[in-house]
MARTORMI-352810 format. One line per 10 residues: number of its first residue (from 1); their letters; for each residue x, y, z of N, C-alpha, C. Coordinates in pm, 1 decimal. Atoms other than C-alpha are relative to their C-alpha. Layout:
BEGIN
NUM> A> X,Y,Z,X,Y,Z,X,Y,Z | ...
END
This chain:
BEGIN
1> XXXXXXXXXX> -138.0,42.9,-1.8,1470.7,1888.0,24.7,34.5,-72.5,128.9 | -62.9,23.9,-136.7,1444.1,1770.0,384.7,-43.1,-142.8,49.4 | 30.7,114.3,15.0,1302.9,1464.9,320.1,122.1,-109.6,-106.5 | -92.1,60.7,52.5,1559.9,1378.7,58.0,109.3,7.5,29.3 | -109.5,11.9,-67.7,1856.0,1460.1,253.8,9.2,-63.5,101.7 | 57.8,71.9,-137.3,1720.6,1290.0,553.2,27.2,-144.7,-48.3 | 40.0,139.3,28.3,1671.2,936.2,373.3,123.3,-2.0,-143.2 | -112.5,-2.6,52.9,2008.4,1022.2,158.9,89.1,-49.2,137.3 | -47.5,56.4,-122.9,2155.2,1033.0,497.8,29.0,-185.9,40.3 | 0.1,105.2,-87.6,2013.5,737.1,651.2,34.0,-101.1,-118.4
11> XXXXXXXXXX> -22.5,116.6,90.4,2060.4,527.2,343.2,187.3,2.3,-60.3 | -92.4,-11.8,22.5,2406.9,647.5,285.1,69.3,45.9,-157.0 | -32.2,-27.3,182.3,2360.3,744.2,-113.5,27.2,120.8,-14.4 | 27.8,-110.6,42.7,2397.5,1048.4,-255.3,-106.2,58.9,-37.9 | 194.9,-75.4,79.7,2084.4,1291.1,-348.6,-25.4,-41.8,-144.0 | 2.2,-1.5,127.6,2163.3,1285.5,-657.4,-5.1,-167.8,-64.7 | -23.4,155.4,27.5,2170.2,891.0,-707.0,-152.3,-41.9,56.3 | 122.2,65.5,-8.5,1798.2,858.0,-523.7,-95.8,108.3,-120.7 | 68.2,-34.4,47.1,1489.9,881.2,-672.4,-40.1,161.6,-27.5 | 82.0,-142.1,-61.4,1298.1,1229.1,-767.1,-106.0,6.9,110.3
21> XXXXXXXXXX> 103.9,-9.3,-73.6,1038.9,1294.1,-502.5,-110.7,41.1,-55.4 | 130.4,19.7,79.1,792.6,1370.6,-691.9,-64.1,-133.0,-100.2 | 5.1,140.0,45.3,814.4,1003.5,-814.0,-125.1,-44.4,103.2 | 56.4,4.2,-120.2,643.0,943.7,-463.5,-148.8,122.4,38.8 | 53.6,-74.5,-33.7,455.5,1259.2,-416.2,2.2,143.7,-69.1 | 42.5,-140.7,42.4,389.3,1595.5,-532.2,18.2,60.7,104.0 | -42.8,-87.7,-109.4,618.8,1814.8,-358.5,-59.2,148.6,11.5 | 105.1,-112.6,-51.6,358.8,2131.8,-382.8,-95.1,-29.0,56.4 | 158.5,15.9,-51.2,49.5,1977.9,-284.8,147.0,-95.7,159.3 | -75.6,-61.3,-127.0,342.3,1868.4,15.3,-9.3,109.3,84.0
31> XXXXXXXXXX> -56.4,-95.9,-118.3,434.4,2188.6,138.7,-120.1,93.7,-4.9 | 143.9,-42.3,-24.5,61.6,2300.6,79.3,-68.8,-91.1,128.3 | 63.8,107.6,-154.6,-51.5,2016.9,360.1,98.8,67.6,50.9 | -54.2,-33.6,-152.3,214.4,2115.3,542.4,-14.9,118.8,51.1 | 26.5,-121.0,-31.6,133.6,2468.2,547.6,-165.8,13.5,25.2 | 174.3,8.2,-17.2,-246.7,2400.3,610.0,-3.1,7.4,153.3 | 75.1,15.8,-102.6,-431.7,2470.7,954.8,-24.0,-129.1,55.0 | 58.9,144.0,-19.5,-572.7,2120.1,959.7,107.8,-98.8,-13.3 | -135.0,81.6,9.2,-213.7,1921.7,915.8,19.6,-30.7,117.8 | -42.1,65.6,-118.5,-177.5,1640.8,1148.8,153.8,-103.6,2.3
41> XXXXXXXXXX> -76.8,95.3,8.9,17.1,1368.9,983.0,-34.8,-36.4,-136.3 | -7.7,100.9,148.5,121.7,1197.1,636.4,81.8,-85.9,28.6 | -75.5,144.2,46.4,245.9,870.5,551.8,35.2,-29.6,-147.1 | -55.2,54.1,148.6,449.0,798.3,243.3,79.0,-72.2,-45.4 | -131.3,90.8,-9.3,691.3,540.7,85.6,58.8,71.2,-120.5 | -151.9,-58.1,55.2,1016.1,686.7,-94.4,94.8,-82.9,56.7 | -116.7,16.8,61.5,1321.6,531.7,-193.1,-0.1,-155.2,151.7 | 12.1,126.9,-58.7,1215.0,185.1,21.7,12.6,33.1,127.0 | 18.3,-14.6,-126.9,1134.9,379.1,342.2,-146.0,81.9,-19.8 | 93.1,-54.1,41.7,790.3,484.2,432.5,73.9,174.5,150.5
51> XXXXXXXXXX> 17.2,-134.0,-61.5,819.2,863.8,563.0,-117.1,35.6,91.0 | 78.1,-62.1,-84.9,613.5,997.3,836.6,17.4,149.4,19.5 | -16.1,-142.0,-27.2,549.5,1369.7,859.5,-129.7,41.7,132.7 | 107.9,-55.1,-94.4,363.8,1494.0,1195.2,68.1,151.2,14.0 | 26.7,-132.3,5.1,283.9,1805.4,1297.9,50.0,50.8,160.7 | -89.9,-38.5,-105.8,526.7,1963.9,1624.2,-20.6,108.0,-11.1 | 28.2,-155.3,-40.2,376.5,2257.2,1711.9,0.9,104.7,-169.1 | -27.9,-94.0,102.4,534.5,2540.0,1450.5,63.7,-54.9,-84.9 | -79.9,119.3,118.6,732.8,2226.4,1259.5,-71.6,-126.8,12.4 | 62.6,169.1,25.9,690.3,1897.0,1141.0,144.7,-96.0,48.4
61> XXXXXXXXXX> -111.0,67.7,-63.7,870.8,1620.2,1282.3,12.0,-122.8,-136.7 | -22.6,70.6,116.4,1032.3,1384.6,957.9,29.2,-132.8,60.1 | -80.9,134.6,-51.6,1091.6,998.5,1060.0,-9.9,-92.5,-123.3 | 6.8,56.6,97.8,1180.1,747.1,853.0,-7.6,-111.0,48.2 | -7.3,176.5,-10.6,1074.0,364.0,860.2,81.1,-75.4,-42.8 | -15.3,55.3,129.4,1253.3,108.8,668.3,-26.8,-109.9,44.5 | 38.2,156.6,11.3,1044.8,-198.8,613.3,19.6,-119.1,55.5 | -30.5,143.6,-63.1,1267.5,-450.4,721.1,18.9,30.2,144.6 | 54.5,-0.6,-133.0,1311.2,-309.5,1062.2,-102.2,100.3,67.7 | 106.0,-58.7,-33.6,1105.2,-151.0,1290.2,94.6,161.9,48.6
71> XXXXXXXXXX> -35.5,-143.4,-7.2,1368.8,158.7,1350.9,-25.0,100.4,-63.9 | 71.3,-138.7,60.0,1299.7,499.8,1308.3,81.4,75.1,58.1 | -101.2,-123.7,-34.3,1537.0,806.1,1286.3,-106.8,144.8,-28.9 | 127.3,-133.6,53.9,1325.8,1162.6,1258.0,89.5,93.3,51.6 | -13.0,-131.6,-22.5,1423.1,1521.6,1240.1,-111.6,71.9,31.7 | 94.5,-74.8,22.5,1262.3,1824.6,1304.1,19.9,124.5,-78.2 | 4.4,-106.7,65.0,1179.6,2037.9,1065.4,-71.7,157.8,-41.9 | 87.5,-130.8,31.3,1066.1,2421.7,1028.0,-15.1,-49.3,-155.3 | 131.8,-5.6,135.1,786.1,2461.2,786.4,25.1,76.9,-55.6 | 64.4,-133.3,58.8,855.4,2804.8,696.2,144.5,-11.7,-85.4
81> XXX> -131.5,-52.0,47.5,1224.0,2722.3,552.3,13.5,-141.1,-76.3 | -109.1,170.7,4.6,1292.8,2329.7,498.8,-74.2,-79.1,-130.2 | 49.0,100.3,100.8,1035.8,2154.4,291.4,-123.5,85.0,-106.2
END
């Protein structure tokens, strides 16, 4: 959910008006990488931004690209509650 409120946010839509995320990705095999030992970093594109998920110690840090520029907004998010 913390990916789609994040890039609801920055895009200004409602949740309910973007895509599903699982359009993009498979939100179990998600929060299975993100709960893995070996989790450094993913790259994904959703709703015409590509997502970045790294790995911040005990969370992941969420940023979002969008294409046409080179800005980037990111949260951080606990693993054990958020995504």
């Amino acid at each position: 959910m913390a990916i789609v409120e994040l890039v609801a946010r920055e895009t200004g839509t409602d949740v309910v008006e973007l895509a599903p995320l699982y359009d993009a990705i498979d939100p179990d095999v998600l929060d299975s990488l993100l709960r893995s030992d070996g989790f450094s970093s993913l790259e994904f594109r959703y709703e015409g931004r590509t997502v970045v998920l790294e790995d911040a110690s005990d969370e992941v840090r969420i940023s979002l690209q969008n294409d046409a520029t080179a800005d980037a907004s990111g949260d951080v998010v606990d693993t054990e509650s958020s995504i």
